[in-house]
N, C-alpha and C positions, 0 to 999 in steps of 0.2 A: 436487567438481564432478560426480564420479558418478554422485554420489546425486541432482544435479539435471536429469539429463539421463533416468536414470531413474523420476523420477516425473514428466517430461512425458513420455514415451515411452511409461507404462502407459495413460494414457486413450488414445490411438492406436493401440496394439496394438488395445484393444478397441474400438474404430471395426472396424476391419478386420475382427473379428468380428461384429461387428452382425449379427442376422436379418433388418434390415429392419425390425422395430417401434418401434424411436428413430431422432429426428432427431438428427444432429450437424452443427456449422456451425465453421467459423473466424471468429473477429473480431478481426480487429489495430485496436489502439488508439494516439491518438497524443494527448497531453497536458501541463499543466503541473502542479506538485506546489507548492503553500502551506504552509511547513515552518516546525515549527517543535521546540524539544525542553523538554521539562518538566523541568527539575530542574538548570537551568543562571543560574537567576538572571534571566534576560531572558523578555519574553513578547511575543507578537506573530507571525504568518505572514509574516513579512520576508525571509526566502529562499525563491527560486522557484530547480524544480530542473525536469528533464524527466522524462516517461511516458512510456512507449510499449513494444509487445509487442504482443500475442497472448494469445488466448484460447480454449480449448475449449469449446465449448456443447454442452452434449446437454438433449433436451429431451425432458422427464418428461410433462406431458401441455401442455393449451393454454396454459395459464397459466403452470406453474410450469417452471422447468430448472436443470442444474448448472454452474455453469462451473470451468473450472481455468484459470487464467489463467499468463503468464511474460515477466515484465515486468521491462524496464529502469527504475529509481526511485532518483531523486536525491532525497535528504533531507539534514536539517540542522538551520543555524539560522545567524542574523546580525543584528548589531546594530552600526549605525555611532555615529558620533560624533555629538552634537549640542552643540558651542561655546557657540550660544546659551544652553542649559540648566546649562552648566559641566561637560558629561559626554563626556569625550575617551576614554572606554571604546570600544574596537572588537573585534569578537568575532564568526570565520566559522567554520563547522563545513562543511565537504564531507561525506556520506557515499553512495556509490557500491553500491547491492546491484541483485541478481536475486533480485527479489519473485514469487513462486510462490500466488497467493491460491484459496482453495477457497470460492466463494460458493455460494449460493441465489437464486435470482433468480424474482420473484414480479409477474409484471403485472394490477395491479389496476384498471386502466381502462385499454382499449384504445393508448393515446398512455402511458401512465407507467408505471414499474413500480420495485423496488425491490429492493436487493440486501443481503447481508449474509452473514459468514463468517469463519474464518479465515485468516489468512496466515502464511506459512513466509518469511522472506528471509535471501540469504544475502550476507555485505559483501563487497565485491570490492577495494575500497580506502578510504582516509580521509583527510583533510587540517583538520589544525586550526590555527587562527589569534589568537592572543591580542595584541592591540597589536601589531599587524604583526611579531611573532615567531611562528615557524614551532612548534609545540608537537610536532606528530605523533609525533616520536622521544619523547614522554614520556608517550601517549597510548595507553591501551588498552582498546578498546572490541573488545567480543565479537564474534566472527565469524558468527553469526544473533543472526535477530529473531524473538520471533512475536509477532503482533498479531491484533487483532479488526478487523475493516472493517465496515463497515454504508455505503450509499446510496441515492439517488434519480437516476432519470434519466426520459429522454422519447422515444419514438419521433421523429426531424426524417420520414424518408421514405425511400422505397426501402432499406431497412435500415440505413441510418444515425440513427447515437442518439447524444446526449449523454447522459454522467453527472455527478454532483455525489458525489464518495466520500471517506467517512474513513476513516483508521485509525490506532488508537494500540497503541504497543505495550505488551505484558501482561508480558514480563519484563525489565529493564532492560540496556539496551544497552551501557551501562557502571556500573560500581557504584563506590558512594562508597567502599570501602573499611569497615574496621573498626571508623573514626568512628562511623560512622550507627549503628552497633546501641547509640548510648550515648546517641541521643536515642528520645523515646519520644513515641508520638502516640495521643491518645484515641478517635480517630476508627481503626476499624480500615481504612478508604482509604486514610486519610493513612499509616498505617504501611506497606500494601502497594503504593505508589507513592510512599513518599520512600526505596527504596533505592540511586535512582542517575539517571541518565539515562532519558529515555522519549521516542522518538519522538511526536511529534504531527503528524498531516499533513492536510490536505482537497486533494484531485486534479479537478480539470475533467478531461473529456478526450472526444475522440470516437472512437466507434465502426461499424466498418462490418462488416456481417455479412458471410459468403463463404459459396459452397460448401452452401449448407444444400437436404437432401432434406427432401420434404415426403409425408406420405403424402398418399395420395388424401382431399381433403376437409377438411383441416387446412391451418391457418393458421398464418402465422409467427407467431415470440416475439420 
């Protein structure tokens, strides 16, 4: 938890150093998360979890900026029963982190722009659910994440913007065990994402700028 308090704390320090020749802005975000996990058998964005946090902007020139974002993000997965089909399988994953993401953020016509980066998350808790039996005591899934993001959003007005964001993650959040190293895949993908569990998420969410200086003559981002 140090470590995460220290690295929102470094882009703030350097705020407060600033000369004055970058802008920096707050934008807290509030949204839903479409979850879902690769490598659990089931597929679909069937569990919705909550977003919502803060972000750092600093902004490089008109166009282009950084953000450091620190966000509350529920992920997962879930798959109910369907009778009809003959499949009485039910299957929830809770997973609870403080998502830390480092984008790019690139507006390429005036109303849209687009984002992309890495993310650091770190889990704060988990609950897993197999047939209405409670698994979590049998359950271990790594204590960070890191993923790739990439998205698209829109300017609405007065600094409020929607985005449309993914992100999967690049190391497995739980591994199969010493099984897997005894299947083999020809596709070098499939060998480097069938070693376990993988987030899969798409997040709506909206955003409202704060706080943002402008030099003379410059327009927001």
């Amino acid at each position: 938890m140090r470590f995460l308090v220290l690295f929102l704390l470094l882009p703030l320090l350097h705020i407060c150093q600033t000369d004055g020749q970058k802008t920096f802005s707050l934008k807290p975000s509030l949204g839903i998360n479409g979850c879902q996990v690769h490598g659990d058998n089931y597929s679909g964005y069937h569990k919705l979890g909550l977003f919502a946090g803060t972000a750092v902007n600093a902004k490089i020139n008109l166009r282009s900026s950084l953000e450091l974002g620190f966000y509350f993000s529920q992920k997962g997965a879930r798959h109910n029963q369907n009778p009809k089909s003959g499949d009485y399988s039910f299957y929830r994953l809770n997973l609870n982190y403080i998502d830390l993401p480092l984008s790019y953020r690139f507006i390429f016509h005036p109303d849209y722009f687009v984002t992309g980066g890495l993310s650091f998350a770190y889990l704060i808790n988990y609950n897993e659910n197999i047939n209405n039996a409670n698994m979590s005591a049998y359950s271990n899934f790594n204590k960070t994440e890191i993923g790739l993001n990439g998205g698209i959003g829109r300017r609405i007005k007065n600094g409020l913007s929607v985005e449309l964001r993914t992100c999967n993650s690049i190391v497995a959040i739980r591994n199969y065990g010493q099984a897997a190293t005894l299947v083999y895949y020809n596709n070098p993908i499939a060998r480097f994402f069938n070693k376990g569990f993988y987030n899969n998420l798409l997040s709506l969410f909206f955003t409202y700028q704060l706080g943002q200086q402008q030099q003379s003559g410059k327009q927001k981002t």
